[in-house]
MIFI-911958 format. One line per 2 residues: number of its first residue (from 1); their letters; for each residue x, z, y of C-alpha. Coordinates in pm, 1 decimal. Layout:
BEGIN
NUM) A) X Z Y  ...
//
This chain:
BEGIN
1) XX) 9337.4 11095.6 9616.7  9518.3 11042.2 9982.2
3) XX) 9689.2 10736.6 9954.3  9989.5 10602.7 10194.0
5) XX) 9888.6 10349.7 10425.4  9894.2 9972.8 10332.6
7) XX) 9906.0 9676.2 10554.5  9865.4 9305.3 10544.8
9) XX) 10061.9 9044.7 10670.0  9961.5 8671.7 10691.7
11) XX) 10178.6 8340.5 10898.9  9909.4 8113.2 11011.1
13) XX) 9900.7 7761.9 11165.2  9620.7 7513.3 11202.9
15) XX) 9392.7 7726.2 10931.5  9100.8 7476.3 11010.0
17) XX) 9296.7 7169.4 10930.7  9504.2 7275.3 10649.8
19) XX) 9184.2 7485.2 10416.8  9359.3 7779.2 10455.1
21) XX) 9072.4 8043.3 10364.7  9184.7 8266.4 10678.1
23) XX) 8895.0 8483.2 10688.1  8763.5 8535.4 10344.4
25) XX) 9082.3 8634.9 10276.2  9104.8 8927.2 10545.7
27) XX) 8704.6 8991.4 10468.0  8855.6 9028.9 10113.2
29) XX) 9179.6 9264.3 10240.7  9063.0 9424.8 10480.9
31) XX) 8869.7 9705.5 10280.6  9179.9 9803.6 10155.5
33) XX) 9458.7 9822.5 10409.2  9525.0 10010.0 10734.1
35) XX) 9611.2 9721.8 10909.3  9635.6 9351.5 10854.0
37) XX) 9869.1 9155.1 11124.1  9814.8 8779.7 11163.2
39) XX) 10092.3 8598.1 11331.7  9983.2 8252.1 11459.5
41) XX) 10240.6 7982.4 11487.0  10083.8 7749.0 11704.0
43) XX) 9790.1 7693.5 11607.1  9626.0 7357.3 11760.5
45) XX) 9287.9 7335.0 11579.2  9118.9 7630.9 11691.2
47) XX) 9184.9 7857.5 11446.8  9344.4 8081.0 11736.6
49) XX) 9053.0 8138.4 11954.0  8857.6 8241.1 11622.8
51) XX) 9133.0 8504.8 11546.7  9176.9 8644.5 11874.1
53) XX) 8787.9 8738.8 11875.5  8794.6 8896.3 11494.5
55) XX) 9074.2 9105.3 11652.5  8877.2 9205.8 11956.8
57) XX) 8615.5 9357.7 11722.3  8854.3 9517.0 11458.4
59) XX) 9071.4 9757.0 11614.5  9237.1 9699.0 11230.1
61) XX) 9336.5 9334.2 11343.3  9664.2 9290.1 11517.1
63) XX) 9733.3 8942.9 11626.4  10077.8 8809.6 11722.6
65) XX) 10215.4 8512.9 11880.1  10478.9 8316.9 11704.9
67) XX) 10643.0 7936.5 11690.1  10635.0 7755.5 11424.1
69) XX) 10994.5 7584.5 11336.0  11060.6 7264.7 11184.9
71) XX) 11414.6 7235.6 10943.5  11450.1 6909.1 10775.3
73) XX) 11473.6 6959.1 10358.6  11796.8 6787.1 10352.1
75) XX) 11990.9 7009.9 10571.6  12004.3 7254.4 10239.8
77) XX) 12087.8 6931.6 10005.8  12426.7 6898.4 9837.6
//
């Protein structure tokens, strides 16, 4: 069966610090989608330099470059 092609889509920051399971997760993914974008938001910890170099080797990777944005909880309050 020729199935359509899937892709993966993951916001990162700080992966190290926070125990965000960044890799097993696209180890676990990848198998099964065409391409799998990460989109760091500033990442401080090192999590970026590791990312950028599992994208050099997997054509599959796509790495983007994003900010991460602040809003204070009570701007929504009531």
């Amino acid at each position: 069966m020729n199935y359509p092609p899937v892709s993966a889509c993951v916001f990162i920051r700080d992966t190290f610090d926070g125990a965000f399971m960044l890799f097993e997760s696209m180890a676990s993914v990848l198998p099964f989608v065409s391409d799998f974008l990460v989109m760091d938001l500033g990442s401080t910890d090192g999590t970026l330099h590791y990312v950028e170099q599992v994208a050099e080797q997997n054509p599959r990777v796509r790495l983007v470059h994003g900010q991460f944005t602040h809003q204070d909880a009570n701007v929504f309050a009531t």
